[in-house]
FIKOLZA-1660 file (N, C-alpha, C; in steps of 0.1 Angstrom, whole numbers, plus 5000, padded with zeros to 4 digits):
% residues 77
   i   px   py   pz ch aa at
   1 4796 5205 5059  A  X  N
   1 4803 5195 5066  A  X CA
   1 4815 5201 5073  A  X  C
   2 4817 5194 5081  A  X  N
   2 4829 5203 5093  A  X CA
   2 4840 5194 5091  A  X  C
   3 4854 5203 5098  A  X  N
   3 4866 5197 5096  A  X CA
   3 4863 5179 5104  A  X  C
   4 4860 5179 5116  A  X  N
   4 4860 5165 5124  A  X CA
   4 4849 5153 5116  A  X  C
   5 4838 5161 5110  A  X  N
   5 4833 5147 5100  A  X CA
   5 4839 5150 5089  A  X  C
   6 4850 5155 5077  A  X  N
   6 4857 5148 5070  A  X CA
   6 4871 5141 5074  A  X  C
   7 4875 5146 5083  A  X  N
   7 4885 5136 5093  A  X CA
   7 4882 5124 5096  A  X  C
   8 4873 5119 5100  A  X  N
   8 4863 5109 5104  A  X CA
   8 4861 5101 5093  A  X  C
   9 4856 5106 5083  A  X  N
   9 4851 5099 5069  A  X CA
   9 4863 5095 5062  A  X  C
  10 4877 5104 5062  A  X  N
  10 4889 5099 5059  A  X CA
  10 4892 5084 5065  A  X  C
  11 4892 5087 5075  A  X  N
  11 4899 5072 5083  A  X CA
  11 4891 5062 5087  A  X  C
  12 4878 5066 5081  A  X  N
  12 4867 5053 5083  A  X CA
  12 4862 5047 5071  A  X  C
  13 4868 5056 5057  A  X  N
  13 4863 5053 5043  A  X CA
  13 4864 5039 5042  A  X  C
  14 4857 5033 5034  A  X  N
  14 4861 5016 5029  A  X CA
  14 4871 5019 5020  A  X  C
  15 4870 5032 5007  A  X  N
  15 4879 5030 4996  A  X CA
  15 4893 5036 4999  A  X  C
  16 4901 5026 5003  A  X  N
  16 4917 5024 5004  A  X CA
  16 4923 5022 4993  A  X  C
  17 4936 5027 4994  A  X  N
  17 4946 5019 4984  A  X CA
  17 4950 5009 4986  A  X  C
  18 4949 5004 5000  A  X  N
  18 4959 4990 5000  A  X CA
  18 4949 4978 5014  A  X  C
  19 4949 4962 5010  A  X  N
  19 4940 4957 5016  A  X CA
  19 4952 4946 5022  A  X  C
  20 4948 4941 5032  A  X  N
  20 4959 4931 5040  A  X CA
  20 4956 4917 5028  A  X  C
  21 4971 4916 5027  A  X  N
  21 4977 4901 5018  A  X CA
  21 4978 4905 5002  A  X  C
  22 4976 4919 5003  A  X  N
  22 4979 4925 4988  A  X CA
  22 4991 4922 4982  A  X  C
  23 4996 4922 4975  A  X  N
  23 5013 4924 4969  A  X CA
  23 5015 4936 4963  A  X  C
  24 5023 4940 4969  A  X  N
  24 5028 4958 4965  A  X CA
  24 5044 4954 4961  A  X  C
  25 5044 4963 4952  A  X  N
  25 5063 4967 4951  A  X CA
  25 5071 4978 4953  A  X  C
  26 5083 4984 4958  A  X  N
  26 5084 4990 4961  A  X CA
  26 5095 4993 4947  A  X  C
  27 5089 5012 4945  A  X  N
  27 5095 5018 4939  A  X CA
  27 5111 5013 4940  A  X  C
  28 5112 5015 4927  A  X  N
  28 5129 5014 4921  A  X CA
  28 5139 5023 4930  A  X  C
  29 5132 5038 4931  A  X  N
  29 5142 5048 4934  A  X CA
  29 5143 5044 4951  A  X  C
  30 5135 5037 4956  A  X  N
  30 5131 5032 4971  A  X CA
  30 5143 5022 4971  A  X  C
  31 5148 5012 4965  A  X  N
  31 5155 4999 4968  A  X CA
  31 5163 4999 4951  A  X  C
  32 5170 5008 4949  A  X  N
  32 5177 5005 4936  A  X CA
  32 5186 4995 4938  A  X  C
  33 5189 4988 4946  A  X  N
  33 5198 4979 4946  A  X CA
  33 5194 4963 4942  A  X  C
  34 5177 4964 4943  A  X  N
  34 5172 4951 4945  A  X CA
  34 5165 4949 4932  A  X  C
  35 5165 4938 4920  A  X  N
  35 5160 4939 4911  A  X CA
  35 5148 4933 4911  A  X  C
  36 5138 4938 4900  A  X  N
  36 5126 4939 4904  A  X CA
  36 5114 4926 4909  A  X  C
  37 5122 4914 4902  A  X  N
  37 5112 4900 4907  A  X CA
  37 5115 4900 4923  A  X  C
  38 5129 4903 4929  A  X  N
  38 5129 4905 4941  A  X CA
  38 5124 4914 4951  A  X  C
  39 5119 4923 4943  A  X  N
  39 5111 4937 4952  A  X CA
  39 5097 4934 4957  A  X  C
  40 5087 4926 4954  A  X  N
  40 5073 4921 4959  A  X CA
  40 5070 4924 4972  A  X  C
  41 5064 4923 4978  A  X  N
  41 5062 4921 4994  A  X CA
  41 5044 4921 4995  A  X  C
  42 5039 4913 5006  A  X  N
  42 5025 4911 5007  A  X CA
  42 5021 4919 5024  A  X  C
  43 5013 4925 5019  A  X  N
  43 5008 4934 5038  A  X CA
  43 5004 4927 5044  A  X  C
  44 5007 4935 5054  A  X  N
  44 5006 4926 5068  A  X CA
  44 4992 4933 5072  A  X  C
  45 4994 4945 5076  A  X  N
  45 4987 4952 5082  A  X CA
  45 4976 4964 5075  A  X  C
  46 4968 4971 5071  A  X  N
  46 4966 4984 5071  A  X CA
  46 4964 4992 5082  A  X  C
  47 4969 5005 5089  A  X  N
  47 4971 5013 5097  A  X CA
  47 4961 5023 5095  A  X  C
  48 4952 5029 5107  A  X  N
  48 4939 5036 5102  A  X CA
  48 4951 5051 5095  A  X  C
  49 4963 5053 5095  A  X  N
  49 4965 5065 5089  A  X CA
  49 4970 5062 5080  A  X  C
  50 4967 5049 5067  A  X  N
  50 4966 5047 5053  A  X CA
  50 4980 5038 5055  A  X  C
  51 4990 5037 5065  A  X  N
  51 4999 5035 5060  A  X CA
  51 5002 5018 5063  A  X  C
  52 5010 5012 5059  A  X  N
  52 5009 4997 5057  A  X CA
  52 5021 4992 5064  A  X  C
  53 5022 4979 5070  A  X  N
  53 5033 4967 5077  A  X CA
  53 5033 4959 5067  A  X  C
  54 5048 4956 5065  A  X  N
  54 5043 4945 5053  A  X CA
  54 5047 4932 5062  A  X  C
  55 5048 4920 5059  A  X  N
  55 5054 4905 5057  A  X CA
  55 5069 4911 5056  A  X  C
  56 5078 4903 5066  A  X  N
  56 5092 4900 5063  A  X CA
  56 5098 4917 5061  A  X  C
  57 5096 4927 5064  A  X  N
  57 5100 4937 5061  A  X CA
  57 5102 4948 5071  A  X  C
  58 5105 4957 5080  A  X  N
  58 5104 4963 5091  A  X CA
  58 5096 4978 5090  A  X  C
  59 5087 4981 5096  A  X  N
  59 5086 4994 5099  A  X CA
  59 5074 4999 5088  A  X  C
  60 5066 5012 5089  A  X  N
  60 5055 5017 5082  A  X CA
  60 5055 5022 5071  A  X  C
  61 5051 5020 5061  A  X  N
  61 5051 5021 5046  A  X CA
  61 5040 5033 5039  A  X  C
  62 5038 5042 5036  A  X  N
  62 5031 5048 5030  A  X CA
  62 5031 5047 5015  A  X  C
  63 5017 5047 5008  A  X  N
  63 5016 5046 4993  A  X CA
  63 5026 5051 4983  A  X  C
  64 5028 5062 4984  A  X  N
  64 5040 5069 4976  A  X CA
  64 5052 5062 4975  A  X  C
  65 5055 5046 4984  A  X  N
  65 5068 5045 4990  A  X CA
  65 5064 5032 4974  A  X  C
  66 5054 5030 4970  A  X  N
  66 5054 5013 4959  A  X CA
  66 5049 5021 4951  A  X  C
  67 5049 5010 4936  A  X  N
  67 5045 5012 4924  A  X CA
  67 5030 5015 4926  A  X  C
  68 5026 5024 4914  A  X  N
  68 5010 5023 4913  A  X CA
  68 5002 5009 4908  A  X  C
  69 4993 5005 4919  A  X  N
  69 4988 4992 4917  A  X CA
  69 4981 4993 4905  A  X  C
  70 4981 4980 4896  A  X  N
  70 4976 4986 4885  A  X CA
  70 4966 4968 4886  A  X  C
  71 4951 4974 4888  A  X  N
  71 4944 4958 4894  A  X CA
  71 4937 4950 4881  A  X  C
  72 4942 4954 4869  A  X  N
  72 4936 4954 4853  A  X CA
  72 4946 4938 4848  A  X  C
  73 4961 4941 4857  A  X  N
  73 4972 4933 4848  A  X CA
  73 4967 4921 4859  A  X  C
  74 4965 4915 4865  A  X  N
  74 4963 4901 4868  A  X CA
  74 4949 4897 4863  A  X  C
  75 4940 4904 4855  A  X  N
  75 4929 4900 4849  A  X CA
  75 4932 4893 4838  A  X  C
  76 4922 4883 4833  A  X  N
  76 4918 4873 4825  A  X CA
  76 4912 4877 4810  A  X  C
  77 4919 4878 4801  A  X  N
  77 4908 4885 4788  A  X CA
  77 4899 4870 4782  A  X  C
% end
């Protein structure tokens, strides 16, 4: 496989980390000022180069920038 089809397969994969109307938070070391029920935010956008717009918020967000989604804690035992 060549460099332009895994370039390709990058930015056309379905499996993403982040889907529009998600709720992400943004790392502590990102916004120490803001405590944590206040940190939330829901995307706006996903950007084909991974990176995210949120709701109410300015400018492009990449994964590294929020907590690791963890998609187990809003489940139902």
């Amino acid at each position: 496989m060549n460099f332009i089809t895994k370039l390709y397969r990058k930015f056309t994969s379905r499996d993403v980390w982040a889907r529009p109307e998600m709720q992400v938070t943004f790392r502590a070391v990102v916004m120490p000022e803001k405590n944590r029920p206040a940190k939330p935010f829901r995307i706006k956008k996903v950007l084909p180069s991974g990176r995210v717009l949120l709701h109410g918020f300015t400018g492009e967000h990449r994964e590294s920038t929020f907590e690791p989604i963890n998609f187990s804690r809003n489940k139902k035992l």
